[in-house]
Every structure is written in C-alpha cells, then in structure tokens.
C-alpha positions in Angstrom: 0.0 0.0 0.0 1.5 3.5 -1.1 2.7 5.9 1.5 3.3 9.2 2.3 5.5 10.7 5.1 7.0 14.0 6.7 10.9 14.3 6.1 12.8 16.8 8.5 16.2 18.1 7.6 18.5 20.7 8.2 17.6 23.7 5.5 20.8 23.4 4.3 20.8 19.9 3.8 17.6 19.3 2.3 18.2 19.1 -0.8 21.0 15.9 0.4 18.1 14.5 2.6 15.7 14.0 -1.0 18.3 12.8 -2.9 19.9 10.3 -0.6 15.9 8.5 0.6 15.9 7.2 -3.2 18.6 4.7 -2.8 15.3 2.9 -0.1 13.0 3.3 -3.2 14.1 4.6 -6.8 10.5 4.9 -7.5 10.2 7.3 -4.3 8.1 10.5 -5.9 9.2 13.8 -3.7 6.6 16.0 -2.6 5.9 19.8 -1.5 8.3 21.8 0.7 6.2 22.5 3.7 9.0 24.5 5.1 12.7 24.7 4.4 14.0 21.3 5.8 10.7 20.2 5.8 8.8 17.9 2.8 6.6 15.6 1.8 7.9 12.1 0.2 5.6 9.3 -1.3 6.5 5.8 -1.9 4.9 2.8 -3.4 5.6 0.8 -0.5 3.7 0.7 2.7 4.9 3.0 5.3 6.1 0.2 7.8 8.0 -1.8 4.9 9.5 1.5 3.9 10.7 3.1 7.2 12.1 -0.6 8.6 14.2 -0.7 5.4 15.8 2.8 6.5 15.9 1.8 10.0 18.7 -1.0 8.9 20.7 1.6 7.0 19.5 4.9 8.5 20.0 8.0 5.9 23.2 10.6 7.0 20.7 14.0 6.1 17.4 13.1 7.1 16.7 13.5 10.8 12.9 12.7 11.4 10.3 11.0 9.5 6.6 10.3 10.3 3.6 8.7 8.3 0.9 10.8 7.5 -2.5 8.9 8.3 -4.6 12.1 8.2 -4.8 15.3 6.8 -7.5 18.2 7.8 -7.3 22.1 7.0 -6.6 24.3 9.1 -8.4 27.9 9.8 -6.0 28.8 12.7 -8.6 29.0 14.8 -9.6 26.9 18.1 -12.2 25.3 15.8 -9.0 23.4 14.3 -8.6 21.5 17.4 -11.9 19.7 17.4 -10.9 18.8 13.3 -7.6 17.4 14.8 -9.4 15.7 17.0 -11.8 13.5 14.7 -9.1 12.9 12.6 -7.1 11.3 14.9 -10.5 9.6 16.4 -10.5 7.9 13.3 -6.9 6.6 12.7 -6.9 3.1 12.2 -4.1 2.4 14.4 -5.7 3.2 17.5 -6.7 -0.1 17.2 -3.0 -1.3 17.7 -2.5 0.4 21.1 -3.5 -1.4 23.8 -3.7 -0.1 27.5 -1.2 1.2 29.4 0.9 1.7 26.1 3.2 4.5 26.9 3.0 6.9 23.8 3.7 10.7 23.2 2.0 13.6 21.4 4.9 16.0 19.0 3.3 19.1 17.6 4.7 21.4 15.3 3.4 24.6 13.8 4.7 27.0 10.9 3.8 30.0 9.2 3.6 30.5 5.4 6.7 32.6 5.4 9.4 31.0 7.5 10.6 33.6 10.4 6.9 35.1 10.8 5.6 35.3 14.2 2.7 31.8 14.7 -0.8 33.4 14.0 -2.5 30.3 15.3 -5.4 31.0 17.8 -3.3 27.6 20.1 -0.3 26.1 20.4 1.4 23.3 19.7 1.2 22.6 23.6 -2.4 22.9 23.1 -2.5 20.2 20.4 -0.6 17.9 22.4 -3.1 18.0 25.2 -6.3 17.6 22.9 -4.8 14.8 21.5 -3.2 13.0 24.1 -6.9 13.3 25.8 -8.3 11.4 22.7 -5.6 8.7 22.4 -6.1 8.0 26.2 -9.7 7.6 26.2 -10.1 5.4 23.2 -7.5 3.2 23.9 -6.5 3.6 27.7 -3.0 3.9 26.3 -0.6 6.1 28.9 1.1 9.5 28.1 4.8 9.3 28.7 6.8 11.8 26.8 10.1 10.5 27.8 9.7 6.6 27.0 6.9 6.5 24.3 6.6 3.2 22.3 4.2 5.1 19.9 4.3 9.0 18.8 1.7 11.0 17.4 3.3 13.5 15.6 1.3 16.7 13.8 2.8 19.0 11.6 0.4 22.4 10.7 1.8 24.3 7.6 0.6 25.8 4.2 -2.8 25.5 5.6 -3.4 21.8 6.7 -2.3 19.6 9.8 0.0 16.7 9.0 -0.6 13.8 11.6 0.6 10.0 12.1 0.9 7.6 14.3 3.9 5.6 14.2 6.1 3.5 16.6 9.4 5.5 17.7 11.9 3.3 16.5 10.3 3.8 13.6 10.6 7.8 13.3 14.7 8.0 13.2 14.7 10.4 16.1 12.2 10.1 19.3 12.3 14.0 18.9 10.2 16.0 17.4 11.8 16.8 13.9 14.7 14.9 15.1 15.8 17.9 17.0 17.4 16.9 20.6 17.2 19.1 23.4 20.0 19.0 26.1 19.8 21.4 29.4 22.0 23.9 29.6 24.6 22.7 32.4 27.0 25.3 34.2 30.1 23.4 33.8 29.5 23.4 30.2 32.6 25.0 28.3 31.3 24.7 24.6 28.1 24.5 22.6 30.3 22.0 20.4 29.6 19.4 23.8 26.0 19.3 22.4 27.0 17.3 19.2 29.2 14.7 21.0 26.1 14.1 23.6 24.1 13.8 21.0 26.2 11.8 18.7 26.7 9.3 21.7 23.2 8.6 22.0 22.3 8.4 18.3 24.8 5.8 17.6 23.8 4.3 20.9 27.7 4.0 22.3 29.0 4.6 25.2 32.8 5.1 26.2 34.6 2.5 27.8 35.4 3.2 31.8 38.9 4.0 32.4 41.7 3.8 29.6 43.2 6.8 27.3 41.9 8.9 24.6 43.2 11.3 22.1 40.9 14.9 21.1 42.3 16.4 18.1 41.5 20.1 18.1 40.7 20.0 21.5 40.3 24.5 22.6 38.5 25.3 24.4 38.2 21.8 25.6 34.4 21.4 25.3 34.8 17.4 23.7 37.6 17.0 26.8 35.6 17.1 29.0 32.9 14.9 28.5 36.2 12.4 27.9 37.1 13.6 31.5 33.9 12.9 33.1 33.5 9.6 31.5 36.7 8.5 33.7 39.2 8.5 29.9 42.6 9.7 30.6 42.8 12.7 27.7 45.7 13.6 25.7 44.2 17.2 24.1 46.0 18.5 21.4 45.3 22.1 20.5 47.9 24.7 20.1 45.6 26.9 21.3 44.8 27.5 25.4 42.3 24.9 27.3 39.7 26.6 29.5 40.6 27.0 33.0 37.9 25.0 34.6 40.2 21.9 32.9 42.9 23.0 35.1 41.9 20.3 38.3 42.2 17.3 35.9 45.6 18.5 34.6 47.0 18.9 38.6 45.2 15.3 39.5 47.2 13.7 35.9 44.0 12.7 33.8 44.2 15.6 31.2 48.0 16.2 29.4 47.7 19.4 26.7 50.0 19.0 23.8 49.9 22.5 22.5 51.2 22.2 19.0 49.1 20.5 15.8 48.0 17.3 15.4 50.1 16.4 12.5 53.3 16.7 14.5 51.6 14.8 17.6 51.0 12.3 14.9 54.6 11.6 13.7 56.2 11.7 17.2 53.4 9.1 18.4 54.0 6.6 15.5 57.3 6.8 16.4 56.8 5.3 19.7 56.1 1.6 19.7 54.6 2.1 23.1 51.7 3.9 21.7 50.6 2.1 18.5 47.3 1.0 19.4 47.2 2.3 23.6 44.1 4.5 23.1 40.4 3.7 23.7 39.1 6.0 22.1 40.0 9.0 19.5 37.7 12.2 19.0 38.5 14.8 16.2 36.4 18.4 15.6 39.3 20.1 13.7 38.2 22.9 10.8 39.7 21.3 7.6 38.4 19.9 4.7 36.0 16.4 4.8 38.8 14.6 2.8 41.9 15.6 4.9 39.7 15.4 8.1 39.2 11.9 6.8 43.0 10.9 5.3 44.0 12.3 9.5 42.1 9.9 10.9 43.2 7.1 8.9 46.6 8.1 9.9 45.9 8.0 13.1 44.2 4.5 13.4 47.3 2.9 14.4 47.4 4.5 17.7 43.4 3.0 18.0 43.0 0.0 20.1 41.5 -2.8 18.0 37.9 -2.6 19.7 38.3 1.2 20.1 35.8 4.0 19.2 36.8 7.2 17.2 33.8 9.9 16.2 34.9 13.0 14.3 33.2 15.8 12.6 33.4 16.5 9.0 33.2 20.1 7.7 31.5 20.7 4.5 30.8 23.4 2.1 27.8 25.1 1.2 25.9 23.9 -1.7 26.4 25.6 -5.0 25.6 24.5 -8.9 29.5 23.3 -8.7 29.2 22.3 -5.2 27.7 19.1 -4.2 27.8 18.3 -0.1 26.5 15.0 -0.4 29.5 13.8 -2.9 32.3 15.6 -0.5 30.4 12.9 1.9 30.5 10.2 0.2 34.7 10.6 -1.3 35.2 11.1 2.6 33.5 7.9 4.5 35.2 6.1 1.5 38.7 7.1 2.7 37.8 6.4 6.1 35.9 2.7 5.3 38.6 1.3 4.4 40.5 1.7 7.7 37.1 1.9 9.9 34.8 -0.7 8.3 31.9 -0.2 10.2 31.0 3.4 10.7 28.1 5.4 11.0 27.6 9.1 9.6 24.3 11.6 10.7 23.8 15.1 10.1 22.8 15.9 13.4 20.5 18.1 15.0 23.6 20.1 16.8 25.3 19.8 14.1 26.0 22.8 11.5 27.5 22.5 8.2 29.0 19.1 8.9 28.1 16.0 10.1 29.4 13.4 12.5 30.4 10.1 12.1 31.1 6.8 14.5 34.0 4.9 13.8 35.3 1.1 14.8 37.5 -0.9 12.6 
C-alpha cells in the first residue's frame, strides 16, 4: 500500500536529505516543501515496509520522518482542534495500542513565510493535550513523553495539519523533527559538547570506563571534557589554550595538553612503539576539509585500540551548482571505510555544516 510521510532536515541539507531517501526506493516521488527542511515524500511501498528498510541503514541527512495517516485544514482558529481531534479519532491504528501503552504527542506549527511570528489561535502545547486526551480515552493507552513506544506526531503548515501515528523506533529520532534538546549545564565549556552528547546517544555507544583517549582540536576543551567525566585519561591536542575550569584534571594527571598540531603529535606518536594501538578511544572536531579530516584519521588509526571507538566531525561546504555536499560525503566515508569498516555518519540536529560520524575498525 503507497505511503506518504514528513521528512525533517536541516535547510541546508535538504536538498542531500531527498536525494539520498531514493537509494530505499528509486521509485520514491518527492513531494511539496512545507517549510525549508521540511517535505513531503511518497513511496509505493507501505509506510512500515518502507521506514524498517531505512531503520537497517539509517540516511546521513534526514533526521525525522513520520507517516501521514490524516490530513485536515486548518483555519487557525480553536475550531481546528476539534478537526484534529476527529481525525485522529478515526486513525486506524488506535486499534493497535492497547492499555497502558506509553505513547507521546509532537506538535509542530509554521507559518507560510518562514521567520513570521505563529498566527495560530493555540499552540502546539495545546495540540498535544487535545490529542493526548483522545488517544487515552479510546485506547487507555498512557502518556509518557520520555519513553513512548508510539508517537503521534502533527505538523500544521501551508494551511493543513499533518498527523501520524507511528512507533518510535520507527521515526529515526524520538524527537520531534529529530531535534534533541539538552539542558543547559553550568560546567559546560562549549556548545560544540552538544553534538558529542548527542552523537553518543544516536549511535547508541558509550565510552569505555577507564583507559586513554586522544581529542584532536581539542580548545576550548568542550569534547575533553565529557572524555574527562567519563573516567578517559585525555591527551588534548590544540595549540591553542584549554579553559581553565580543565585546570583540576591536569593537577590530579587525567588531562595532558599537547599544544602544537595534530600532524606533529602524529609523527612523534608513531614513532613510539609504546603507543601504537594504547588509546580507547580518538575524538577529532578540527576545521579542515572532509577529505583531509578523513585521510587524518586514517593516519591516526594505528594509535586506536583494536575494539576502540573514534567519532569526528566532518566540515562541508555550502551547496552551490558546482558544489555538491552529499558527494564531499560520500569521497570522505570512502577514505575512512577502508581503515574503519563499520562506521556510522548523521547530520545531526547540533550539528552545523557538517556531520558526525562513528567509527570502529
């Protein structure tokens, strides 16, 4: 049975995102732009057959998908809440939730000109709490917005309501438009903290406890310390200063700074027996081009530990008529594949222009 579903993206990536969700289905048809990083996608296969087949090769640009079972206008006013409501009265797979399934509502709300302040008579808080009420007394399922099994999601733009109901796994992300959310913590010394979280818990790793590590283009030490906390001795190399706050662990002999670049760090390492494959794991957010980024860490995987982890950024251009990002992608994992067979690349939500990938050899 044919499907249709809501893609999110980055903006900048969206044009990667449609092009890359063809190699699931070359007859995939791509639909509207709702919003920038935002678009509809039809395929002739059923939305479970469809999203499972990503799920065993998730896509590096797309973030977030959802099925849509339903779609109603919308007037913006409180009248469209009761129209939500039916709709999702009527979905036929409220008939698969049984009681005291744990399931979440995600609502999201545009304008027609991206930027302009929401007109809408409610919010997307408001939908949520209409439709939660209407999934719980049909079914008896439970609301639980931090371990749903099932997610309603709703997207309102160009004048109707999106809305499907979906299993999580299912959606790529358990966030709403695949966009994570981390509190903002006072020892935090970097934003770029945000995307290593987050890339920890989208490739579902965790470092190892206890053992060494290497951050390549460490300043001002925001990846460092999340290697700190985790109980890794860090080698950071940056020629540039480490924020004080990382002073403690460099008096109690878990943090060493090599301030010089990680080219030279590089030879004088190889150069030591001693060291050739000592770290657990190896981290790299340097600025430089995907393919050097990528040739770096290939040098460096001699220093890895056979079951170690390595995640680094890569850095890509903006898209231009000459300029394709998704092909600066693609030259790049192939560099690093054939050192670190099994990796893993997303565009994540922290991300900015670049993505992250997960490495193991």
């Amino acid at each position: 049975m044919p499907s249709t579903f809501v893609v999110t993206s980055s903006d900048e990536f969206e044009n990667a995102a449609r092009n890359e969700l063809r190699r699931y289905d070359s007859k995939l048809k791509l639909g509207e732009t709702l919003q920038p990083g935002l678009f509809l996608v039809s395929s002739q296969l059923a939305w479970d057959d469809f999203a499972a087949i990503v799920g065993q090769d998730p896509p590096i640009f797309a973030r977030h998908l959802f099925p849509v079972h339903a779609t109603v206008p919308l007037d913006k006013t409180q009248a469209d809440l009761d129209v939500m409501a039916e709709a999702v009265s009527g979905l036929p797979r409220l008939d698969e939730l049984s009681e005291d399934t744990p399931f979440s509502v995600q609502a999201r709300l545009f304008e027609e000109v991206e930027g302009q302040q929401l007109s809408y008579a409610y919010t997307p808080f408001a939908i949520k709490e209409k439709l939660a009420g209407v999934i719980a007394e049909k079914t008896g399922a439970v609301e639980n917005i931090r371990e749903p099994l099932e997610i309603l999601s709703v997207v309102g733009s160009q004048g109707k309501a999106y809305i499907g109901l979906s299993p999580v796994e299912l959606n790529l992300s358990g966030w709403a438009g695949g966009m994570r959310r981390f509190a903002k913590r006072d020892e935090q010394i970097s934003r770029a903290e945000l995307k290593l979280q987050e890339a920890l818990e989208v490739f579902e790793v965790e470092f190892p406890v206890g053992g060494d590590a290497l951050d390549l283009g460490a300043a001002p030490g925001g990846w460092t310390r999340l290697l700190l906390e985790a109980g890794l001795h860090v080698t950071a190399i940056d020629p540039a200063e480490l924020d004080p706050r990382l002073q403690k662990y460099a008096e109690a002999g878990q943090l060493s700074h090599y301030q010089g670049h990680a080219e030279r760090f590089l030879q004088n390492a190889l150069a030591d027996k001693s060291r050739l494959g000592s770290y657990a794991v190896l981290v790299s957010d340097l600025r430089m081009d995907a393919n050097l980024a990528a040739g770096l860490l290939v040098s460096y995987a001699p220093l890895l530990s056979p079951d170690g982890l390595a995640i680094t950024t890569l850095k890509l251009p903006h898209e231009s008529p000459k300029v394709k990002p998704a092909h600066l992608v693609e030259q790049a994992l192939a560099i690093l594949r054939k050192t670190y067979p099994r990796l893993q690349g997303r565009q994540l939500f922290h991300n900015r222009s670049e993505i992250t990938v997960l490495l193991k050899k």
